[in-house]
PDB file as gemmi writes it, atoms N, CA and C in Angstrom:
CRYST1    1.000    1.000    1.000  90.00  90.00  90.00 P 1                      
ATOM      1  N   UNK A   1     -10.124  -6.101  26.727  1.00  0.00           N  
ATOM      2  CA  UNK A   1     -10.624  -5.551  27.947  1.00  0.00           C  
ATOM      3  C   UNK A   1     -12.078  -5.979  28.084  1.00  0.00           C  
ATOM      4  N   UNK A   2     -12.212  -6.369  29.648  1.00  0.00           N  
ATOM      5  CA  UNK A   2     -13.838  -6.575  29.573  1.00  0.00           C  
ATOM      6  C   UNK A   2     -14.248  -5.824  30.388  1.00  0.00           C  
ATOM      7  N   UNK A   3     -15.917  -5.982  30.552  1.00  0.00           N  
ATOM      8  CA  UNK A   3     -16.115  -4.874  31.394  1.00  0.00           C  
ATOM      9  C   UNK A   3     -18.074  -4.388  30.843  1.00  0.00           C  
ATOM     10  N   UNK A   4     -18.101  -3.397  31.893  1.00  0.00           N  
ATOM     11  CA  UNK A   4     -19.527  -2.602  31.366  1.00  0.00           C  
ATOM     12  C   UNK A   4     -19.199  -1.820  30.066  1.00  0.00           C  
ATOM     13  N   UNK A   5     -20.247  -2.074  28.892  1.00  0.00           N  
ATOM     14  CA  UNK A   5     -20.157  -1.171  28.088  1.00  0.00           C  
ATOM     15  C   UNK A   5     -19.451   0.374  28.163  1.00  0.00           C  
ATOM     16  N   UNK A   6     -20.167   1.151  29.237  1.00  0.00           N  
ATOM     17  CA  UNK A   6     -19.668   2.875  29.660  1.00  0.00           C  
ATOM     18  C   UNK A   6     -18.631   2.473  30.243  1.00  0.00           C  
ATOM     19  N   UNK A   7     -17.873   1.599  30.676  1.00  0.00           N  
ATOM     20  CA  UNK A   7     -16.909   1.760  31.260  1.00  0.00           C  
ATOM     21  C   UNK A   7     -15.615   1.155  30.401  1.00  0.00           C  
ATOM     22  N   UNK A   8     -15.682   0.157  29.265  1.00  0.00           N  
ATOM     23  CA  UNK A   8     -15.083   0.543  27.973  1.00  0.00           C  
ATOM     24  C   UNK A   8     -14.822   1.425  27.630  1.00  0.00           C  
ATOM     25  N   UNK A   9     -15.806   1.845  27.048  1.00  0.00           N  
ATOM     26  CA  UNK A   9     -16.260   3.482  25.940  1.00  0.00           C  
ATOM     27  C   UNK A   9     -15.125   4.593  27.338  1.00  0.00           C  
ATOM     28  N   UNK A  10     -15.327   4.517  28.514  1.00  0.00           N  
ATOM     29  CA  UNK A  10     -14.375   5.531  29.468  1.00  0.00           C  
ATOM     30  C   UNK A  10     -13.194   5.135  29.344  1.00  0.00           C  
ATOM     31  N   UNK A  11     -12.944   3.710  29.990  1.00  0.00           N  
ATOM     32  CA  UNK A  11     -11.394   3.374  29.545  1.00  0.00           C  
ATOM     33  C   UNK A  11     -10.828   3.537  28.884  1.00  0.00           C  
ATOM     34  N   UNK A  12     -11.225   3.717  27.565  1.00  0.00           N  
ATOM     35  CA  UNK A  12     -10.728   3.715  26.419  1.00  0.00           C  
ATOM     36  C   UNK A  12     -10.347   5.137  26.007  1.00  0.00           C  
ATOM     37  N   UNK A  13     -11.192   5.764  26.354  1.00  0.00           N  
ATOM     38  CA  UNK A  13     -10.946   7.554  26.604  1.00  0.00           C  
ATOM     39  C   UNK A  13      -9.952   7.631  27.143  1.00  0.00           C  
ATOM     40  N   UNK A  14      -9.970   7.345  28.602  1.00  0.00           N  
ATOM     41  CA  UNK A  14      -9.144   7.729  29.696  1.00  0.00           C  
ATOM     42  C   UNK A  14      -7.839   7.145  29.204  1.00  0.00           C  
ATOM     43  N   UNK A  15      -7.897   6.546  28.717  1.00  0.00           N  
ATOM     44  CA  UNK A  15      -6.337   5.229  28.675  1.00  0.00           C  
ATOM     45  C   UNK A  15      -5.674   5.822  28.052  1.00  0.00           C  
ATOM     46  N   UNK A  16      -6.130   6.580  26.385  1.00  0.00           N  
ATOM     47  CA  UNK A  16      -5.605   7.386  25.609  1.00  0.00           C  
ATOM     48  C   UNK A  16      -5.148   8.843  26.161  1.00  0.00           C  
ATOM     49  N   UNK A  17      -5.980   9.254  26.653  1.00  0.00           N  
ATOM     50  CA  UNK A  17      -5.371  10.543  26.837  1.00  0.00           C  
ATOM     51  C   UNK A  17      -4.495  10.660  28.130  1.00  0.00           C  
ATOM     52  N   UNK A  18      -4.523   9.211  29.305  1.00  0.00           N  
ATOM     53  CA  UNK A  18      -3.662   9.562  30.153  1.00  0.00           C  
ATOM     54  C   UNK A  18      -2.000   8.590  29.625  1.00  0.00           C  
ATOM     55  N   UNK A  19      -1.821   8.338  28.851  1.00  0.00           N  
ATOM     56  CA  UNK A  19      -1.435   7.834  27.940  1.00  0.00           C  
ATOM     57  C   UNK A  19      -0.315   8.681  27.469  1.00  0.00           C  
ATOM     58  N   UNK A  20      -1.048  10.230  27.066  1.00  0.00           N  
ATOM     59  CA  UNK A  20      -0.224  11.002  26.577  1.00  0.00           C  
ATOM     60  C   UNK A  20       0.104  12.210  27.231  1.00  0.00           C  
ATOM     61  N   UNK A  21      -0.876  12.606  28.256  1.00  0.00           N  
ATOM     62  CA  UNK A  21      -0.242  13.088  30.250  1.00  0.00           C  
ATOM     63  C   UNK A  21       1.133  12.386  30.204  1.00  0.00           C  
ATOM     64  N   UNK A  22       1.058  11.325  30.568  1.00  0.00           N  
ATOM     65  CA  UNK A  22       1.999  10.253  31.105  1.00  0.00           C  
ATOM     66  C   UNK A  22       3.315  10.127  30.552  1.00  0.00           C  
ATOM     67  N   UNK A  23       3.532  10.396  29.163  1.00  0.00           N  
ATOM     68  CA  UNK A  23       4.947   9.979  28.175  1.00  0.00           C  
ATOM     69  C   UNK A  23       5.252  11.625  28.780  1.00  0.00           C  
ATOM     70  N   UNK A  24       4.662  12.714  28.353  1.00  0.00           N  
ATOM     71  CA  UNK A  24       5.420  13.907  28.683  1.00  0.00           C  
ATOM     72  C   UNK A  24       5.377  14.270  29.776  1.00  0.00           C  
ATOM     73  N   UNK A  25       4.911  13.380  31.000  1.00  0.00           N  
ATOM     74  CA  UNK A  25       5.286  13.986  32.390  1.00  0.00           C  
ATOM     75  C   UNK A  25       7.027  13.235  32.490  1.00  0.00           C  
ATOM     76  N   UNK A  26       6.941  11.710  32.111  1.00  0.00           N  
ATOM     77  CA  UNK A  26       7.550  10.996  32.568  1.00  0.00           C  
ATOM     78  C   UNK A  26       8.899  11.458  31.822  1.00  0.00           C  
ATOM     79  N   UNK A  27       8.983  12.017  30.726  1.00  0.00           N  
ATOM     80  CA  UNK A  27      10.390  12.653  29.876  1.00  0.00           C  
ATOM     81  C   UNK A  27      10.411  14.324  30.454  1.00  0.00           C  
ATOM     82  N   UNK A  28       9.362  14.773  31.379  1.00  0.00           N  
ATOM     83  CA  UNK A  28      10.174  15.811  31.393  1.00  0.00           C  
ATOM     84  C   UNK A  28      10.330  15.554  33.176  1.00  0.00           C  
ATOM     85  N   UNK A  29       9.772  14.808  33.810  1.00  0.00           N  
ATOM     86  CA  UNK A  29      10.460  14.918  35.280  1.00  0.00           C  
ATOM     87  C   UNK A  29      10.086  13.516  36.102  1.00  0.00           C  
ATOM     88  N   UNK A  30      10.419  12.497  34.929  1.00  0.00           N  
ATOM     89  CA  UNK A  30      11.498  10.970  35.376  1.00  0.00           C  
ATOM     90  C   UNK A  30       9.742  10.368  36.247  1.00  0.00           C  
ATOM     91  N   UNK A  31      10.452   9.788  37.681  1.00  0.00           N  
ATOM     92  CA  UNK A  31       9.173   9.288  38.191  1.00  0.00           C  
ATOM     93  C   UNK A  31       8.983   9.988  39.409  1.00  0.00           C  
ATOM     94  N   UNK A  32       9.288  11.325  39.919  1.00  0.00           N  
ATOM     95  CA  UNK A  32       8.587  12.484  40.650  1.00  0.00           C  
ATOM     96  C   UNK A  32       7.424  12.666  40.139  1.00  0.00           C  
ATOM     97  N   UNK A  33       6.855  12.257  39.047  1.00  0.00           N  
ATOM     98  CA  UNK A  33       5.457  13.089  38.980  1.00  0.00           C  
ATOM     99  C   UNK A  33       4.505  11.787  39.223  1.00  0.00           C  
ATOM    100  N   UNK A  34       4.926  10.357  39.656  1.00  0.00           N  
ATOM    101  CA  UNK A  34       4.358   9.362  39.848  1.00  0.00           C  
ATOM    102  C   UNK A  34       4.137   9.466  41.283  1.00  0.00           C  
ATOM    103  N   UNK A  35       5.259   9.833  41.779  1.00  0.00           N  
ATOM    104  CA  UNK A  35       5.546   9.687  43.688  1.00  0.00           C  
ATOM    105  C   UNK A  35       5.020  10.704  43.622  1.00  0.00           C  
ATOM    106  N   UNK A  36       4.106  12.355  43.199  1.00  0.00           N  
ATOM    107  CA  UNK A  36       3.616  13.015  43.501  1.00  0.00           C  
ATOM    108  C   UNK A  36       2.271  13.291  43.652  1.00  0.00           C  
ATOM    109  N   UNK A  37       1.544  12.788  42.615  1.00  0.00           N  
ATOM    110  CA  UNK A  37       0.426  12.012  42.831  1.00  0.00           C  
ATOM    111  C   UNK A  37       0.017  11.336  43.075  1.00  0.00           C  
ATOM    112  N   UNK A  38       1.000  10.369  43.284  1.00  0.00           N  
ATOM    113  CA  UNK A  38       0.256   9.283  44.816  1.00  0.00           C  
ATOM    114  C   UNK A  38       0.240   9.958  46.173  1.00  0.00           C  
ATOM    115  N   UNK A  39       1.418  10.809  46.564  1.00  0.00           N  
ATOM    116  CA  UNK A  39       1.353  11.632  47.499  1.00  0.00           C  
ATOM    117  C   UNK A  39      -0.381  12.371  47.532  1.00  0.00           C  
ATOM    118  N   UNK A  40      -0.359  13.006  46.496  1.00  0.00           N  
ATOM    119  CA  UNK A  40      -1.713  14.347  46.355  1.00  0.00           C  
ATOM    120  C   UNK A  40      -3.041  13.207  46.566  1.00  0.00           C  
ATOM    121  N   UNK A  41      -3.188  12.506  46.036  1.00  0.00           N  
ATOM    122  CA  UNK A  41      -3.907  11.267  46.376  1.00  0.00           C  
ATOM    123  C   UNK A  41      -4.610  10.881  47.756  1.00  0.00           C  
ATOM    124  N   UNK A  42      -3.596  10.491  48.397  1.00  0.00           N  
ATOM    125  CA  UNK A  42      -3.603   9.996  49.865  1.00  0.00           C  
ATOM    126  C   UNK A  42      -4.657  10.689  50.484  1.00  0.00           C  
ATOM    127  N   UNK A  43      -5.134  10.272  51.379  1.00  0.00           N  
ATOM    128  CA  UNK A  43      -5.656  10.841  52.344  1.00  0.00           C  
ATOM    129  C   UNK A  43      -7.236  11.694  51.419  1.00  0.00           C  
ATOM    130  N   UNK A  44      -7.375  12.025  50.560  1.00  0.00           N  
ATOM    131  CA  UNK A  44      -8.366  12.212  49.651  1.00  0.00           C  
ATOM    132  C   UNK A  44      -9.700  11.573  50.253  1.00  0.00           C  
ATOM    133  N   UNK A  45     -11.078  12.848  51.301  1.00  0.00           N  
ATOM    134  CA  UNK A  45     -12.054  11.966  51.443  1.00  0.00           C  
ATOM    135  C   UNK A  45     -12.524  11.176  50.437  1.00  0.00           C  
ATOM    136  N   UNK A  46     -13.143  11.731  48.828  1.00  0.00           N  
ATOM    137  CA  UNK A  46     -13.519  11.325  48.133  1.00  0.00           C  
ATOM    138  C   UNK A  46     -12.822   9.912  47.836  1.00  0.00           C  
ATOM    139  N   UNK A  47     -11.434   9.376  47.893  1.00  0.00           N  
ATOM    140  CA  UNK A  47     -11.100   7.992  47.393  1.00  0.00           C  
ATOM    141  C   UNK A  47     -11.313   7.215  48.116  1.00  0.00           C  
ATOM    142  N   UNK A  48     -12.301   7.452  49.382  1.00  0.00           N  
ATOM    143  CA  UNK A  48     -12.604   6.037  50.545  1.00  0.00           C  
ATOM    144  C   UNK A  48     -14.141   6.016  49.784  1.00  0.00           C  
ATOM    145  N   UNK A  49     -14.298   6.995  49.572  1.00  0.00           N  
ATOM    146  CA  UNK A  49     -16.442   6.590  48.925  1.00  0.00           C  
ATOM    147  C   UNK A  49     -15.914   6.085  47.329  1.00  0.00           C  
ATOM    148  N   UNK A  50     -15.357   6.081  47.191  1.00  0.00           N  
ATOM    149  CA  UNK A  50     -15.451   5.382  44.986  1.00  0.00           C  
ATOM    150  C   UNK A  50     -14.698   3.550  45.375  1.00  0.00           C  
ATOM    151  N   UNK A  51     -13.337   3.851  46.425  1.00  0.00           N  
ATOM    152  CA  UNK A  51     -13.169   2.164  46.134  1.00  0.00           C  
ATOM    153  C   UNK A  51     -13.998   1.071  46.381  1.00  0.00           C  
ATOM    154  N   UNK A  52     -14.709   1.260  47.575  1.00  0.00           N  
ATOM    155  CA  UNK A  52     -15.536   0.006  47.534  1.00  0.00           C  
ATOM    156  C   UNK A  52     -16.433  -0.140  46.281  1.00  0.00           C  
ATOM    157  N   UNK A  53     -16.945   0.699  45.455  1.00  0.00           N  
ATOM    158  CA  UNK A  53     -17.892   0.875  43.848  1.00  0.00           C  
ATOM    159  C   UNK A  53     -16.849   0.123  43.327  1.00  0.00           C  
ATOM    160  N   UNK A  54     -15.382   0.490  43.329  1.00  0.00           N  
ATOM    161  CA  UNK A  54     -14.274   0.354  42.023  1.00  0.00           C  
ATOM    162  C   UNK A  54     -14.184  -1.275  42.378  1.00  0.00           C  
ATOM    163  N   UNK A  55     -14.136  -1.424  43.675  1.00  0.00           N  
ATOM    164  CA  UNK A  55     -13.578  -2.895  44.045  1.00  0.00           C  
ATOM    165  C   UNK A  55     -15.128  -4.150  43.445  1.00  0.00           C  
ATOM    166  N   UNK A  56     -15.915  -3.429  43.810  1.00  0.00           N  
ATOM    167  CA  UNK A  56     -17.179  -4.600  43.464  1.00  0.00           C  
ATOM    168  C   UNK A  56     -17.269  -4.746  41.689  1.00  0.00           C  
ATOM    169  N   UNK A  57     -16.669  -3.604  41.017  1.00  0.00           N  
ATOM    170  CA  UNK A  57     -17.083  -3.759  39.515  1.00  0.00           C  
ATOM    171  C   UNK A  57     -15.874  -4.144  39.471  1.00  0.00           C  
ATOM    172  N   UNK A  58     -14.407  -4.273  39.580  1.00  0.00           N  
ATOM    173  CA  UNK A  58     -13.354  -4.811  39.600  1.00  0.00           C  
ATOM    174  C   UNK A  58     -13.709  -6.518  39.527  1.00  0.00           C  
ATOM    175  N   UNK A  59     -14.087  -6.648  40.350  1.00  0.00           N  
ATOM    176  CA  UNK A  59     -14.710  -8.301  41.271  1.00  0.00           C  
ATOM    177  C   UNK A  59     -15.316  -8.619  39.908  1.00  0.00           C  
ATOM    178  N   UNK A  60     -16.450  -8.052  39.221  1.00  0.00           N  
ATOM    179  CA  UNK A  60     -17.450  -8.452  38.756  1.00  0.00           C  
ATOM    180  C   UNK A  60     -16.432  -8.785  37.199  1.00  0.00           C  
ATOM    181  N   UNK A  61     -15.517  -8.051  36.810  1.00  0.00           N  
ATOM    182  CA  UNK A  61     -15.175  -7.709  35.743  1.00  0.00           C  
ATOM    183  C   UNK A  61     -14.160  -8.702  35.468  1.00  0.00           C  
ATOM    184  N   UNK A  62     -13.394  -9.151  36.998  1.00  0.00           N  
ATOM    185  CA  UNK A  62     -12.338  -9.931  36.979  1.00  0.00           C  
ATOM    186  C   UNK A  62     -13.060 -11.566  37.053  1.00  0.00           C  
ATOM    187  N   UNK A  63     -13.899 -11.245  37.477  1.00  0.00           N  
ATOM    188  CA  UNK A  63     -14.803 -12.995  37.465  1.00  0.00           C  
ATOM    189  C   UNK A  63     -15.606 -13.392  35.788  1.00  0.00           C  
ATOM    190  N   UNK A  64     -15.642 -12.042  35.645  1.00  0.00           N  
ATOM    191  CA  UNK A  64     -16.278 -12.551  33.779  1.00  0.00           C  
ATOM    192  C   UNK A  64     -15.160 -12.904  33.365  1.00  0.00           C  
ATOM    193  N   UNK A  65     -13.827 -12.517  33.453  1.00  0.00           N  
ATOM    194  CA  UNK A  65     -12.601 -12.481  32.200  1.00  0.00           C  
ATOM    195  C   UNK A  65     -12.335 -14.187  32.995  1.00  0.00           C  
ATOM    196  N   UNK A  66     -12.308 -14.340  34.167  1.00  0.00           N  
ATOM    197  CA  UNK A  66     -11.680 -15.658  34.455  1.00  0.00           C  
ATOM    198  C   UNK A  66     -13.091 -16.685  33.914  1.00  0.00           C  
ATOM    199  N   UNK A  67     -14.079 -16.423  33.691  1.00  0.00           N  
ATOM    200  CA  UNK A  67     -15.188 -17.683  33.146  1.00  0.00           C  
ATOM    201  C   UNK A  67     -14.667 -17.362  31.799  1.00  0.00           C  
ATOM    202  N   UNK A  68     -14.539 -16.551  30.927  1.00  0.00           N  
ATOM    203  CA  UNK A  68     -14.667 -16.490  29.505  1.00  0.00           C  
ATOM    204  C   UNK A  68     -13.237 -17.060  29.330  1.00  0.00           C  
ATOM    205  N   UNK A  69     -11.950 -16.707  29.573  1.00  0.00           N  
ATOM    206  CA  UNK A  69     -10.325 -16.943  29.519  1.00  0.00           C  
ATOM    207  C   UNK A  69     -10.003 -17.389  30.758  1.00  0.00           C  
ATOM    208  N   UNK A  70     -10.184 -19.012  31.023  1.00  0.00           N  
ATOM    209  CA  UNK A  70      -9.715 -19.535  32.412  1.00  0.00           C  
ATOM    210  C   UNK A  70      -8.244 -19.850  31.744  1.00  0.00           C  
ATOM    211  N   UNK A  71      -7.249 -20.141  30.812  1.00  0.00           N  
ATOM    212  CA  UNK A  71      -6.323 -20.112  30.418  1.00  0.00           C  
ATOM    213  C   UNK A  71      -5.616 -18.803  30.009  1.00  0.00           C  
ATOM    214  N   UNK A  72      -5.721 -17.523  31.071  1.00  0.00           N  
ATOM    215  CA  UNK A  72      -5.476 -16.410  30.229  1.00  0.00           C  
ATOM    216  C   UNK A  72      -4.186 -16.157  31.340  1.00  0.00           C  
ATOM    217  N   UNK A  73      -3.151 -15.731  30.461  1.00  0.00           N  
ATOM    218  CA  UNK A  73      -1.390 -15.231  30.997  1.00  0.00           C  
ATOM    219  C   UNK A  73      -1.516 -13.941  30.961  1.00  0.00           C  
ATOM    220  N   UNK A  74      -0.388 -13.689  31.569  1.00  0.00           N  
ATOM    221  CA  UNK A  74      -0.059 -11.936  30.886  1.00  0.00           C  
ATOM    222  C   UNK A  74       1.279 -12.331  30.437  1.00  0.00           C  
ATOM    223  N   UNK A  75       1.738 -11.337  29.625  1.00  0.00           N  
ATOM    224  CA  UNK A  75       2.789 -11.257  29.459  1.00  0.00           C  
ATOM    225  C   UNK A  75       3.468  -9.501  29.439  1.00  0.00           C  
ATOM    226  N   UNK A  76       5.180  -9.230  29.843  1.00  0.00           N  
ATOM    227  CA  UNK A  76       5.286  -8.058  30.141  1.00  0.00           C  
ATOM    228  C   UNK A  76       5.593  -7.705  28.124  1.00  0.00           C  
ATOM    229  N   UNK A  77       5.545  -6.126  27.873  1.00  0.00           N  
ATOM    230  CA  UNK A  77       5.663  -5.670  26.393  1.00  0.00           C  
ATOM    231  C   UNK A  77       6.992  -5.028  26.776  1.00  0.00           C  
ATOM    232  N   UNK A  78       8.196  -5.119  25.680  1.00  0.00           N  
ATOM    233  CA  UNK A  78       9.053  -3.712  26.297  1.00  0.00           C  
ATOM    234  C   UNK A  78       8.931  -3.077  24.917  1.00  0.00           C  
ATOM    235  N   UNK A  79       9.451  -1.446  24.828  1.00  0.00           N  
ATOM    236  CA  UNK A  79       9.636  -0.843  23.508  1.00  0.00           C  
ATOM    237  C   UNK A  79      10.760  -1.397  22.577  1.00  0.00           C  
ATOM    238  N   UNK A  80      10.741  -1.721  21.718  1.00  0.00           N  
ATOM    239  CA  UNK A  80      12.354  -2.430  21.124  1.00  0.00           C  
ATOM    240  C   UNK A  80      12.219  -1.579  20.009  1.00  0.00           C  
ATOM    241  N   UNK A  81      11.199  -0.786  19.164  1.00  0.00           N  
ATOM    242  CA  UNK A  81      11.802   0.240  17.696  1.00  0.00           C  
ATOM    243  C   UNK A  81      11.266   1.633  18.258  1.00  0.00           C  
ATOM    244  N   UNK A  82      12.354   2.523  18.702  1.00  0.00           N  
ATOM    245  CA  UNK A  82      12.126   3.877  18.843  1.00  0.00           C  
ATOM    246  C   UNK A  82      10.747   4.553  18.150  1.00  0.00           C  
ATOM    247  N   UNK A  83      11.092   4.072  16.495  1.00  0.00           N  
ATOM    248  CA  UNK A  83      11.075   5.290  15.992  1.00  0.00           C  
ATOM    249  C   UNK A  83       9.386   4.639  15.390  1.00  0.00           C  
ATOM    250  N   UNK A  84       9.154   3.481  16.006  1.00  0.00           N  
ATOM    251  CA  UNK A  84       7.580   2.664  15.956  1.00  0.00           C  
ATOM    252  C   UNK A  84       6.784   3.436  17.597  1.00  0.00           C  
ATOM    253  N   UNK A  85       7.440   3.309  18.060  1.00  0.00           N  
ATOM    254  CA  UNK A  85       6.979   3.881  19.065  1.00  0.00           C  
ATOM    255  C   UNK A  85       6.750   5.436  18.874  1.00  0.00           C  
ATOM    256  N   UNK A  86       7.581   6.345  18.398  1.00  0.00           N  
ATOM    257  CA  UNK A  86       7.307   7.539  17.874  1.00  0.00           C  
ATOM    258  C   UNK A  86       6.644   8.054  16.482  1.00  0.00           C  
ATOM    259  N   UNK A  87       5.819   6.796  16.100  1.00  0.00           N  
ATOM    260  CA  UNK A  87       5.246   6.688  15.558  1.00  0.00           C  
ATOM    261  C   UNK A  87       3.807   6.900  15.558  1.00  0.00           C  
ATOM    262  N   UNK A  88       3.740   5.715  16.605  1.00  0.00           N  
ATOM    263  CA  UNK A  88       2.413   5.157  17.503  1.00  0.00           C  
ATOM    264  C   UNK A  88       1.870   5.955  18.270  1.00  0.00           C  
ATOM    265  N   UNK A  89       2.834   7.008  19.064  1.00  0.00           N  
ATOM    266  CA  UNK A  89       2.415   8.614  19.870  1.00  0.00           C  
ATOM    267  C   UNK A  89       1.852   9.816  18.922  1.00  0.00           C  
ATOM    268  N   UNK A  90       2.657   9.944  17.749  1.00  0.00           N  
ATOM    269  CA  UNK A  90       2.033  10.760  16.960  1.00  0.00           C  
ATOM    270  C   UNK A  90       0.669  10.244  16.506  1.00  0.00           C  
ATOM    271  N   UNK A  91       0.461   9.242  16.317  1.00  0.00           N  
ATOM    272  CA  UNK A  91      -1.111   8.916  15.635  1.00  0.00           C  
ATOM    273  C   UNK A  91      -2.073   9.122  16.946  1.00  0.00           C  
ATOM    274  N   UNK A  92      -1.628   9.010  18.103  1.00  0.00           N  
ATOM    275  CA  UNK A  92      -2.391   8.863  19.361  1.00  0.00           C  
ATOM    276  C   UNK A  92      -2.547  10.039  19.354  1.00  0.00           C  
ATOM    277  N   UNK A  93      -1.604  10.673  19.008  1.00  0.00           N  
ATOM    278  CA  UNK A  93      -2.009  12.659  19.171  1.00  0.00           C  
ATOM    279  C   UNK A  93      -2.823  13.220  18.570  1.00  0.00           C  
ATOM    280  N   UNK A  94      -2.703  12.209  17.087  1.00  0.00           N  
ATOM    281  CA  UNK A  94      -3.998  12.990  16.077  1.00  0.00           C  
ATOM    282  C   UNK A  94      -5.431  12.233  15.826  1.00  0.00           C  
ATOM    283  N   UNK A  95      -5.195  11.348  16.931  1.00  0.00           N  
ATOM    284  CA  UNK A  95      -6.742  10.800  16.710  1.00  0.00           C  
ATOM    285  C   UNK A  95      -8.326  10.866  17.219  1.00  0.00           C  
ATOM    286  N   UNK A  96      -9.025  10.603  16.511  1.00  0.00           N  
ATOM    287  CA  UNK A  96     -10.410  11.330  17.071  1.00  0.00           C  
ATOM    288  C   UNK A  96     -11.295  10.158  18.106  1.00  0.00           C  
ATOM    289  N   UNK A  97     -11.216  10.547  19.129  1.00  0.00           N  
ATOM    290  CA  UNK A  97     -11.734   9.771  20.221  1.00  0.00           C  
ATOM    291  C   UNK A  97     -13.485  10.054  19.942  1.00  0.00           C  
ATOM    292  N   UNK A  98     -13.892   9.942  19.354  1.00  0.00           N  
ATOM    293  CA  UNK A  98     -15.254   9.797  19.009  1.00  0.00           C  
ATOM    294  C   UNK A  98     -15.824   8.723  18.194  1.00  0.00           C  
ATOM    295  N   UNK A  99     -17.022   8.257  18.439  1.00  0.00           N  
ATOM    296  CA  UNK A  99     -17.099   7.542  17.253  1.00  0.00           C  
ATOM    297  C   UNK A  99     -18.689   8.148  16.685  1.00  0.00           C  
ATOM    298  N   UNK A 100     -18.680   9.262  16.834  1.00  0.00           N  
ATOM    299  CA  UNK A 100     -19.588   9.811  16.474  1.00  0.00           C  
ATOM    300  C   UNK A 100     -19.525  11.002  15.542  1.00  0.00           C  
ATOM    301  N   UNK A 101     -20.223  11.153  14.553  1.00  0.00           N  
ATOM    302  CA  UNK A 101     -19.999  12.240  13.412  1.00  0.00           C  
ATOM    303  C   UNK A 101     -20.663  13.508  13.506  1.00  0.00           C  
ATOM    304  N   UNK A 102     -20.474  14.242  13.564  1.00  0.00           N  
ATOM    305  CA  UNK A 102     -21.014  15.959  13.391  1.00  0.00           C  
ATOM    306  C   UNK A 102     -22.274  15.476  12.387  1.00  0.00           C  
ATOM    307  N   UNK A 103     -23.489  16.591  12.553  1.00  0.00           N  
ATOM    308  CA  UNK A 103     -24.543  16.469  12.161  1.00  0.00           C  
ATOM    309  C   UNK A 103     -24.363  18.076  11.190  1.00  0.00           C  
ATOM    310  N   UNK A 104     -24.365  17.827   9.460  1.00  0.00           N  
ATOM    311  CA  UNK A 104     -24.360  19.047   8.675  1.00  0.00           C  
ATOM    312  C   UNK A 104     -25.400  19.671   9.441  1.00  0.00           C  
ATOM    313  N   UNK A 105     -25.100  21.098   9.757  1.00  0.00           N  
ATOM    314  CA  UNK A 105     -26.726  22.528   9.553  1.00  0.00           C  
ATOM    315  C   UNK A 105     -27.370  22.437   8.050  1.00  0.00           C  
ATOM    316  N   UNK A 106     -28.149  22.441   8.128  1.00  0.00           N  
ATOM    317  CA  UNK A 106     -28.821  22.560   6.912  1.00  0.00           C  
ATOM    318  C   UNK A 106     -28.668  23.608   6.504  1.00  0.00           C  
ATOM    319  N   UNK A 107     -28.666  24.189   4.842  1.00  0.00           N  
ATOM    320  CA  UNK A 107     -28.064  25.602   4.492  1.00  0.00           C  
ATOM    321  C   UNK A 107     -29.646  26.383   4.643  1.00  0.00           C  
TER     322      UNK A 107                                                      
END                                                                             
């Protein structure tokens, strides 16, 4: 991923924890909770003032990755081992999104 530093360090937040929103919306009510928040979405004053911000750092972010990786593909991932995948959710559940350490009180 490229990008502004804070907006790494956010993505990377955000990605994880909507990540795990996302597996237990989507197993307990399919893709209604996708078509529902795009619904709740819509029409939202606030999402006409953030896209033009989202679209210019988009621009900026998508023009670094094409100078640095002018040979860059995607390719699609599917799940193929269940129980790697239920693996990979449990560690996502127990992991510490910080990279910062608690400071001892002094006794």
């Amino acid at each position: 991923m490229l990008g502004f530093p804070s907006d790494v360090d956010a993505v990377e937040l955000l990605f994880t924890s909507l990540l795990v929103q996302a597996t237990g919306a989507m197993v307990q009510a399919t893709r209604q909770a996708t078509e529902q928040a795009t619904r709740d979405i819509s029409g939202r004053p606030e999402a006409d003032r953030l896209l033009p911000v989202l679209a210019d750092r988009d621009s900026a972010v998508g023009a670094m990755a094409d100078e640095l990786f002018p040979d860059l593909t995607g390719q699609s991932v599917s799940i193929t081992n269940r129980d790697g995948w239920a693996s990979g959710r449990a560690a996502a559940d127990h992991a510490r999104l910080t990279t910062r350490r608690a400071v001892a009180a002094e006794a």
